[in-house]
C-alpha positions as CSV (number, residue, x, y, z in Angstrom):
1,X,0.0,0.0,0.0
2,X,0.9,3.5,-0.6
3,X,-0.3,6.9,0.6
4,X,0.2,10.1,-1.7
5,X,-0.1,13.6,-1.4
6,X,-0.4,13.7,2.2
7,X,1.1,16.0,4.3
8,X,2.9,13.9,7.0
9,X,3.6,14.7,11.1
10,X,6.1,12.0,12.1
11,X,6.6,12.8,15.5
12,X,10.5,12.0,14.6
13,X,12.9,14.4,12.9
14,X,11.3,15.6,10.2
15,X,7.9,16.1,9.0
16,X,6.6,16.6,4.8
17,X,4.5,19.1,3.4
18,X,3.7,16.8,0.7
19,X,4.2,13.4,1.2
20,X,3.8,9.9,0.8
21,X,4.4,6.6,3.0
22,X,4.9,3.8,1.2
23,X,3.8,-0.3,3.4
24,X,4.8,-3.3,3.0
25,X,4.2,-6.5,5.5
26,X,3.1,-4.2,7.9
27,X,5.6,-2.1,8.2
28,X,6.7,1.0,6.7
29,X,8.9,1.0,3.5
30,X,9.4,4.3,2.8
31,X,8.9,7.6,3.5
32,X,9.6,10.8,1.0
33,X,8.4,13.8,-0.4
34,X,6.1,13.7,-3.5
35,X,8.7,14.9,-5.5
36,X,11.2,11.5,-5.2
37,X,8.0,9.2,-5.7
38,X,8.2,6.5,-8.2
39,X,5.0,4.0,-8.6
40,X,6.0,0.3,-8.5
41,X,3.9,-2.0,-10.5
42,X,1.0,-3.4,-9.2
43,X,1.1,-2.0,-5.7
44,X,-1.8,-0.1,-4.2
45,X,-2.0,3.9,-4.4
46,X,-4.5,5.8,-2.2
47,X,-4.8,9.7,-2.8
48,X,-4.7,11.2,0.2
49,X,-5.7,14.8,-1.9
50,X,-3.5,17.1,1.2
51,X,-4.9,15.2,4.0
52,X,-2.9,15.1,6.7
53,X,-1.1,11.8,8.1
54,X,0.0,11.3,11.5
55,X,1.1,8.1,13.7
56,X,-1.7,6.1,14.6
57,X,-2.9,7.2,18.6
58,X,-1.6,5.2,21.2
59,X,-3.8,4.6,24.9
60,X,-1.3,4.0,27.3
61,X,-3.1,2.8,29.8
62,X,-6.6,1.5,29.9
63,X,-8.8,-1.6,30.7
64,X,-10.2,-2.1,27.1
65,X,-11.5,-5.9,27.1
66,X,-11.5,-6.3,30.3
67,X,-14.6,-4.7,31.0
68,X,-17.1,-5.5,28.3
69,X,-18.9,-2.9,27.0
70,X,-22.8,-2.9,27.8
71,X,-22.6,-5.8,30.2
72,X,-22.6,-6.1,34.0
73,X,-20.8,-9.1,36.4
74,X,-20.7,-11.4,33.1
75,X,-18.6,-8.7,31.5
76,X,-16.2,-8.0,34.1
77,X,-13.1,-9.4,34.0
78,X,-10.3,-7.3,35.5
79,X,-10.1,-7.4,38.9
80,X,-9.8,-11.3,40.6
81,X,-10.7,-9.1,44.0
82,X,-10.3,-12.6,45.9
83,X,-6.5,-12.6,46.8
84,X,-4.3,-8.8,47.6
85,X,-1.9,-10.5,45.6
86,X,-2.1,-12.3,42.1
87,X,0.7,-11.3,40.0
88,X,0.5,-14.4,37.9
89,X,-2.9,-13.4,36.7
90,X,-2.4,-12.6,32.8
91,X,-4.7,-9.6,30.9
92,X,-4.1,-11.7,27.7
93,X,-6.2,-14.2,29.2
94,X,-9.2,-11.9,30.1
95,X,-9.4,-9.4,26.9
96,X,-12.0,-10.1,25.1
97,X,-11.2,-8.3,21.3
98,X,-14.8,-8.7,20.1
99,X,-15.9,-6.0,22.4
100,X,-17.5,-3.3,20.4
101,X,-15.0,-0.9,22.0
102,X,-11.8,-2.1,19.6
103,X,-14.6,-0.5,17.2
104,X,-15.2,2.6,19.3
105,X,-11.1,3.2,19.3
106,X,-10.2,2.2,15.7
107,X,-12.8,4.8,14.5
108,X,-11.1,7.7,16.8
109,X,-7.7,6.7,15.6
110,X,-6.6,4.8,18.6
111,X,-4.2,1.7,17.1
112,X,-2.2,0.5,19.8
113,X,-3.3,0.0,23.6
114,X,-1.8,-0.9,26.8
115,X,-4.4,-2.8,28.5
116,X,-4.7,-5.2,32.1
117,X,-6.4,-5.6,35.3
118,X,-7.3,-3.2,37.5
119,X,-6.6,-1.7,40.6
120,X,-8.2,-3.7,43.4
121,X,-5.6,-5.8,44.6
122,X,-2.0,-4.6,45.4
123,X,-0.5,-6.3,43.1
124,X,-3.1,-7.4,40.2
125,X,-1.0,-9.3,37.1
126,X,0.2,-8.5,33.9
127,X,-0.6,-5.8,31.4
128,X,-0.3,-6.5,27.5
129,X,0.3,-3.8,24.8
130,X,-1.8,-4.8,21.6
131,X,-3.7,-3.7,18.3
132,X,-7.2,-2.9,18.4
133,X,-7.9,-4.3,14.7
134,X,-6.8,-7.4,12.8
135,X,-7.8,-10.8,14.2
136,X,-10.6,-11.9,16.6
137,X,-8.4,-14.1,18.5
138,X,-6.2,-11.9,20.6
139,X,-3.0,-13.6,20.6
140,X,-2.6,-12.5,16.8
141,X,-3.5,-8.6,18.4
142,X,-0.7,-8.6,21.0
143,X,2.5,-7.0,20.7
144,X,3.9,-7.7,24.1
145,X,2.9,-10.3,26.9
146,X,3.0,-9.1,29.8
147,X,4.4,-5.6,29.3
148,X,4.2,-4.3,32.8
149,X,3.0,-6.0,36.5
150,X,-0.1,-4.1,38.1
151,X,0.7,-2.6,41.4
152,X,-1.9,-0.6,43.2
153,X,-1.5,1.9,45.6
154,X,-3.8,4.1,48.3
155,X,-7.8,4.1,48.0
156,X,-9.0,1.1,45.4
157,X,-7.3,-1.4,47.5
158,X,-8.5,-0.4,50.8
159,X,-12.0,0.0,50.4
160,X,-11.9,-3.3,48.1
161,X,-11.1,-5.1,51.4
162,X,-12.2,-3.1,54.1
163,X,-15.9,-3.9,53.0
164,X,-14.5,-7.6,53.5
165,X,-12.5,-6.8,57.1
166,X,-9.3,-8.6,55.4
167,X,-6.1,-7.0,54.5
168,X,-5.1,-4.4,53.4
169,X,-7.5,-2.2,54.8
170,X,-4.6,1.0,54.7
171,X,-1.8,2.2,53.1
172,X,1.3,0.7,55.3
173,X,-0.9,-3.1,54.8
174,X,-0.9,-2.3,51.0
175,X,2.5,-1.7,50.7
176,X,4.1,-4.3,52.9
177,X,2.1,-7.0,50.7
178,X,3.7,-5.7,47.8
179,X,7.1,-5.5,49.3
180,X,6.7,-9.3,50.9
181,X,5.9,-10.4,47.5
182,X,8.7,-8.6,45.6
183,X,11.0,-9.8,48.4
184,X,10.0,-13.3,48.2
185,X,10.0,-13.4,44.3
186,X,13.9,-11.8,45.0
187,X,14.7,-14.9,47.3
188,X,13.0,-17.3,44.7
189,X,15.3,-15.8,42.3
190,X,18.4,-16.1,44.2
191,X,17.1,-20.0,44.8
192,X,16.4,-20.9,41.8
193,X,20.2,-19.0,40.6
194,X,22.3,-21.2,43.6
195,X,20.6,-24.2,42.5
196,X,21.8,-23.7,38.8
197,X,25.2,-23.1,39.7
198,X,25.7,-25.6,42.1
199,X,23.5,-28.2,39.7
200,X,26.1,-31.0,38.6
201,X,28.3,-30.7,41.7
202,X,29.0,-32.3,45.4
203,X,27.2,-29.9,46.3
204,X,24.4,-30.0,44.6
205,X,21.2,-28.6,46.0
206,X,16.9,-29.3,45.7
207,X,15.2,-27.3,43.2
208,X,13.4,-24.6,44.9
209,X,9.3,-25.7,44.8
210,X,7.8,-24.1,42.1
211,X,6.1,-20.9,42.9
212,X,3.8,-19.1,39.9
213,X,3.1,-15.7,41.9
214,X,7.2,-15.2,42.2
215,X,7.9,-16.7,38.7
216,X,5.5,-14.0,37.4
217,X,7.8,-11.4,38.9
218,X,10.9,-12.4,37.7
219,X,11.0,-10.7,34.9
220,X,11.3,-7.3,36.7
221,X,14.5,-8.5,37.9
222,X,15.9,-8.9,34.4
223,X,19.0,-6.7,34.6
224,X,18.9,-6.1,30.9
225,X,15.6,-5.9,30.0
226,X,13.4,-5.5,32.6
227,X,9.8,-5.7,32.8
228,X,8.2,-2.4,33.6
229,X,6.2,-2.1,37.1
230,X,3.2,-0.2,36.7
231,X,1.6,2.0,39.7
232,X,-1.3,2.8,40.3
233,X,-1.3,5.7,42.2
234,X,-2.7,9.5,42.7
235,X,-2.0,11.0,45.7
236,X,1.1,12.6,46.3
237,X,2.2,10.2,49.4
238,X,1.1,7.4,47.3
239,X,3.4,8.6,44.6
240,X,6.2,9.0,46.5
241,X,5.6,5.2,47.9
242,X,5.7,3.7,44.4
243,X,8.9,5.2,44.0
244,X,10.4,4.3,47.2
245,X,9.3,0.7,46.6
246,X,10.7,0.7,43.2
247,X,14.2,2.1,44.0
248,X,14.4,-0.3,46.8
249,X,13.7,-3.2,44.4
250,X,15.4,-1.5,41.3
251,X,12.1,-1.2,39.2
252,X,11.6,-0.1,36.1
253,X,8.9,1.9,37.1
254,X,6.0,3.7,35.5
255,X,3.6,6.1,37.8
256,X,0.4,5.8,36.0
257,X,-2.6,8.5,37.0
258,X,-0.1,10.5,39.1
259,X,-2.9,13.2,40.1
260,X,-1.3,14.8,42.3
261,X,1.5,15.4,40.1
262,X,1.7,19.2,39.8
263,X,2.1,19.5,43.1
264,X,4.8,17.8,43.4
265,X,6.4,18.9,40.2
266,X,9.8,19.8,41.5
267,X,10.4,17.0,43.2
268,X,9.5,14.5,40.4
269,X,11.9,16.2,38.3
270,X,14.7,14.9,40.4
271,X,14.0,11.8,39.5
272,X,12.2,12.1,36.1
273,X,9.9,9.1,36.4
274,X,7.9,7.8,33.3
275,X,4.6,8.8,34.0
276,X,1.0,8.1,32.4
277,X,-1.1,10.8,33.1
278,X,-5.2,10.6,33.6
279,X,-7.8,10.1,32.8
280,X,-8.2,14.0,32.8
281,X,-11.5,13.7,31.1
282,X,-13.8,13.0,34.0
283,X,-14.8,14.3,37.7
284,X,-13.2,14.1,41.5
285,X,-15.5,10.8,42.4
286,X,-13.2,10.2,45.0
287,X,-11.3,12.2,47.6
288,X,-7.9,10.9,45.9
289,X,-9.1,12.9,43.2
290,X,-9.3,15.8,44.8
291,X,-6.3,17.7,42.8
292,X,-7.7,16.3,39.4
293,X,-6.9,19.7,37.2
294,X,-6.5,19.7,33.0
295,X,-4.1,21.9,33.8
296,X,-1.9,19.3,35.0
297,X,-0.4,18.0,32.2
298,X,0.8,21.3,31.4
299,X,2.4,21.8,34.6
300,X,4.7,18.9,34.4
301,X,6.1,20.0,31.0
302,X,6.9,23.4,32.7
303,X,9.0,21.0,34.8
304,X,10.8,19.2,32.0
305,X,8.8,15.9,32.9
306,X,8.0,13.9,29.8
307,X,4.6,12.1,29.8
308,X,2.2,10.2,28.2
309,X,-1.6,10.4,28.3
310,X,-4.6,8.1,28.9
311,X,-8.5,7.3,28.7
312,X,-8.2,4.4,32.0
313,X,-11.2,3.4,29.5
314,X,-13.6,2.9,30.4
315,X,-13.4,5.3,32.9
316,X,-13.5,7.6,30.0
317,X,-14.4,5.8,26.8
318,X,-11.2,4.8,25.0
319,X,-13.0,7.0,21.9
320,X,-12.2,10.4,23.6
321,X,-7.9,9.7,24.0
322,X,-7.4,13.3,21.3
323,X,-10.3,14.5,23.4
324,X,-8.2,14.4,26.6
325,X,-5.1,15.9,24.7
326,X,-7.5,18.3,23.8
327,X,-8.4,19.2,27.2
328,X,-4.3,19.1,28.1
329,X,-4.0,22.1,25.8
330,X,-6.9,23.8,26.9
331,X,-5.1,23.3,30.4
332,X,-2.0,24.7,29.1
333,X,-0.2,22.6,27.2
334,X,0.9,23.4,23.8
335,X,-0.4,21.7,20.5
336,X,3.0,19.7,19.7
337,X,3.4,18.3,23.5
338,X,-0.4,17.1,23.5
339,X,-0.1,15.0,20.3
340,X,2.9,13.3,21.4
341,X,1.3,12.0,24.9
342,X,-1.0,10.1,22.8
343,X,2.0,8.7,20.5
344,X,5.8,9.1,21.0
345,X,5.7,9.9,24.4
346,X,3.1,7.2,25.3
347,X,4.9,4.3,23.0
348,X,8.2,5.5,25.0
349,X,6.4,5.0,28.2
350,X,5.6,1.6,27.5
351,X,9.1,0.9,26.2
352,X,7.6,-0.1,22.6
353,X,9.2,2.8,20.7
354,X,10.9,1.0,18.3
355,X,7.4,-0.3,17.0
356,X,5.0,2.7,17.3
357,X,4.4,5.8,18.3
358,X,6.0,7.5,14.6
359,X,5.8,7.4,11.0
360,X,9.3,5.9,10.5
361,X,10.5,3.1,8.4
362,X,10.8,-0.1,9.6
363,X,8.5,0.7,12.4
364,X,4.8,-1.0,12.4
365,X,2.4,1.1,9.5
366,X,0.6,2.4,12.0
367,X,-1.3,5.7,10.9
368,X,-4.4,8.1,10.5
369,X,-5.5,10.7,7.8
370,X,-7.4,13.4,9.1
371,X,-8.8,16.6,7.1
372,X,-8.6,18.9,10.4
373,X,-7.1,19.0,13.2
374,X,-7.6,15.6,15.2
375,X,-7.7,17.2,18.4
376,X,-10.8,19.1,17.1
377,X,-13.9,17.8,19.0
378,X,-15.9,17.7,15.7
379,X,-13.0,15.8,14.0
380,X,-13.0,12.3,13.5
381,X,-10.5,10.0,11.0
382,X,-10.9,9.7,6.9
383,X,-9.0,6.6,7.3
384,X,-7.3,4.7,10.3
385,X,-4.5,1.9,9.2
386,X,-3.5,-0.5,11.1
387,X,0.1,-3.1,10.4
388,X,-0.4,-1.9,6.6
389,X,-4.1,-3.0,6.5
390,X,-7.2,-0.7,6.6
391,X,-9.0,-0.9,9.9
392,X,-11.9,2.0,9.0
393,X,-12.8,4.2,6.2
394,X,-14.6,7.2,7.1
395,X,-16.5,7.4,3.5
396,X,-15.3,5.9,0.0
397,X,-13.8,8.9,-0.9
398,X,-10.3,7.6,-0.5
């Protein structure tokens, strides 16, 4: 497939005035201005007549699949709110992909997600970064599995078991569960390691007993590529706990809602965490929420703090992701910054920038053609791609 006469915003080093892309097994090819285009035979041409092309939008944190659109109980799959710990749980084994909300996102643009359980349980399980179009079965969707471990911090696991009278039921309870599981998945490491190294020898020891909840965390041990460790977390204490845990354990760490953010701006520049801001499309309906401000976003960039942004659909329907970059801007944020939280920033974030968040070659031919500006509320996609292949067609024009 190849796009023409499009005017091109890579979010890389260089943009085009007049364009075109050129795919092939789902990735891109090539990438030029009009005026070094050559047809090859047989391929496929789509006008883009001066449409604009940009990466294809990228959620970096939400719950699509796991919570079914329209249903109730029988739909909800995210939160196993039986057990404060249950880091062996896997999102790839909950998402459902023929929930009508992959529709809802492909039509806004949205290509690539970073979906998982929720935020019940201290630690919950996996995350999974994915495609929103191009198979029913979801193991043909994923691009990662897991991507990140769920931990939760401050209100969501306390009143989850408080209305039981079990533990945690406050903040010091939520934490130590998390540290006592990261601790004993350290041990089970350093187990597992003395029993390879000593395997073959006099002294030659048991195999430590197999234990999934600790082999689930290994990965975030792996000194070259770690798995990332996701936190929940929105008040400003419970901030500063996710990054206390995760320098103690040597996380790679992403602080995902961080609320309370701007007012703590100075300090998280220090440390310049990843961070996954929102959603910032929705009320206060709880007292952690209580610093919930669109101008936020803004605030951190003042600081120097790079960021991504998110629906948490479907706390805010996965739909409205340039809606809440929207609203970032309105809050202060320039233009530029806003669409690069919802794809550079946010495929950084995840640590899947080498596959999306640009229009680059040999990354994944991911893209959008809009005829206005896509954080316009009253703009929607002429055409969303997806890995090469089109996903949805505003009208037949192109």
């Amino acid at each position: 497939m190849v796009i023409t006469n499009v005017k091109i915003i890579t979010m890389a080093e260089r943009d085009y005035g007049c364009g075109f892309v050129r795919c092939a097994d789902g990735i891109f090819t090539e990438i030029g201005d009009m005026s070094g285009f050559a047809p090859q035979p047989d391929e496929e041409i789509i006008d883009g007549k001066g449409l604009t092309l940009y990466p294809g939008f990228i959620d970096a944190h939400c719950h699509i699949g796991m919570w079914n659109d329209a249903l109730c109980f029988e739909g909800e799959d995210g939160n196993e709110d039986t057990d404060p710990s249950t880091p062996h749980l896997r999102a790839v084994d909950s998402v459902n992909p023929l929930d009508r909300c992959f529709k809802d996102a492909v039509s806004a643009g949205v290509t690539s997600v970073c979906t998982g359980v929720g935020s019940s349980n201290p630690i919950g399980g996996s995350f999974i970064i994915m495609k929103t179009w191009g198979s029913k079965r979801v193991d043909r969707l994923v691009m990662k599995s897991p991507a990140a471990i769920k931990f939760a911090l401050g209100e969501n696991p306390k009143n989850t078991y408080n209305d039981r009278d079990e533990t945690p039921v406050t903040r010091m309870a939520t934490a130590a569960i998390i540290r006592e599981q990261l601790i004993k998945a350290r041990r089970y490491r350093d187990d597992l390691a003395e029993y390879n190294r000593l395997k073959g020898t006099e002294d030659e020891i048991s195999l430590p007993d197999f234990d999934m909840k600790c082999e689930a965390l290994l990965p975030l041990f792996d000194k070259e590529h770690p798995l990332k460790a996701h936190f929940h977390c929105h008040r400003a204490d419970d901030i500063f706990t996710a990054m206390r845990i995760s320098e103690e354990f040597g996380l790679d760490y992403v602080l995902i809602h961080c609320t309370d953010g701007a007012l703590i701006a100075d300090d998280l520049a220090e440390d310049m965490p990843a961070v996954v801001l929102g959603p910032i499309f929705g009320d206060r309906g709880k007292p952690e929420l209580a610093n919930h401000d669109i101008s936020t976003p803004a605030e951190l960039a003042r600081h120097g703090i790079k960021f991504a942004l998110c629906t948490d659909h479907p706390e805010t329907p996965i739909q409205y992701l340039p809606l809440t970059a929207a609203l970032a801007v309105r809050g202060g944020l320039s233009h530029d910054e806003a669409l690069r939280c919802i794809t550079i920033n946010a495929a950084e974030a995840l640590g899947a920038a080498d596959r999306i968040g640009s229009v680059e070659v040999g990354k994944d031919a991911d893209f959008t053609l809009f005829s206005g500006d896509p954080l316009d509320i009253m703009t929607t996609p002429e055409l969303t791609v997806i890995k090469g292949g089109i996903a949805y067609r505003k009208t037949v024009a192109l």
